[in-house]
Structures are given as structure tokens and as C-alpha cells.
N, C-alpha and C positions, 0 to 999 in steps of 0.2 A: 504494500500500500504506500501512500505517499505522494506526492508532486513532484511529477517528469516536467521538464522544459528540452525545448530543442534548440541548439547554438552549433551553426557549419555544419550543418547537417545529421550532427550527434546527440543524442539524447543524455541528459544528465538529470541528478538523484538534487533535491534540495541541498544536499551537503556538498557539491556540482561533483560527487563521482561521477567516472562517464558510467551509464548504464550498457553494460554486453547483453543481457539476457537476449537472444533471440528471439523468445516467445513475442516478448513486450516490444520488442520493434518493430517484430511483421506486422504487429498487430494495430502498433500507432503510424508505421506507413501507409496503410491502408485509408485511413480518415481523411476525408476533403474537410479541410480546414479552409473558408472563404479567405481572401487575399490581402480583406480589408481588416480582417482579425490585429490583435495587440495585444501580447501576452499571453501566449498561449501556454497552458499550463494542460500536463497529460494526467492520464489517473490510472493507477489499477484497482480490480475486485470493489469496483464504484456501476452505480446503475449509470453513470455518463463517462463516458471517454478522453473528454477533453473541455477545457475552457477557456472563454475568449472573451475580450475585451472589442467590442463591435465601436462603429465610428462615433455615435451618440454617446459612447462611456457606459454604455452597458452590459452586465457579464452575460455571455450566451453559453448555454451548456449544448454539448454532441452527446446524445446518447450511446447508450450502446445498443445495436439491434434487437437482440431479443428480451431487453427488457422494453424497448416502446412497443414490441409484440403482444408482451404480456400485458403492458397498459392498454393498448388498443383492443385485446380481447378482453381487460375486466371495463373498458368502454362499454364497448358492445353486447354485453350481459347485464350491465345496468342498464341500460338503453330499451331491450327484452322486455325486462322485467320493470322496469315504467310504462311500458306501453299495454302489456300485460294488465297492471292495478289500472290504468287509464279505462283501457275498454269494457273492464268491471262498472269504475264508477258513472261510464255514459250511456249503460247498459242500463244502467237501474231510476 
């Protein structure tokens, strides 16, 4: 766990170890980070990936995939079951 940062193309540890793990760099090369980002800070064993400082001064969070998976299906199971209690109560 902890905050990755990336300088020349290397990844490094708050304490600015460089980080070697393999796993953790395929895995933060992979991420489209927009252009207009500042301060990108990486994450592991976090439901977001990465985070960024957008042009307004605002922190944007990257998810990680399967957990905006898992959000978008407990969306859509509430969503169900609102619609669900809905046409009970316009039923009656």
C-alpha cells in the first residue's frame, strides 16, 4: 500500500525508493492518465488506481475496473428494487 509517483519515467515509493515490483508497473502503465493531470499520485490494494490534480484544482480519482463493476452492479440492483417498491405503491 502506499503512494507511487512517477519521475522519467520510473515509478517511486513516498520514501522516493524506485519501485521494481513488476506486478505494480504493468499494472500502473496501463492507466490513461488525461494530459492535463498534476500530481499524479499511484495507489495499490485501493478501490482507485490513481490520482490527479485536474486544471480547476480539483482531485480526480481513476478507478480500478472491477471495482466500478461492482458499483455499477450494486447500481443496478438498487435501481430493480426501486422500481420494484415503485410499481407496488402505483398499483395500489
Amino acid at each position: 500500500m502506499g503512494i507511487y509517483y512517477k519521475k522519467n519515467g520510473k515509478y517511486y515509493n513516498k520514501l522516493n525508493q524506485r519501485v521494481i515490483d513488476k506486478t505494480k508497473i504493468s499494472a500502473w502503465s496501463g492507466i490513461y492518465i488525461p494530459p492535463a493531470y498534476k500530481r499524479i499520485n499511484y495507489y495499490w490494494n485501493k478501490s482507485y488506481l490513481a490520482t490527479g490534480i485536474d486544471q480547476a484544482g480539483r482531485k480526480q480519482y481513476i478507478y480500478h475496473p472491477s471495482w466500478s463493476n461492482k458499483r455499477e452492479s450494486k447500481k443496478k440492483n438498487q435501481l430493480k428494487n426501486w422500481v420494484y417498491y415503485m410499481t407496488g405503491i402505483i398499483e395500489k
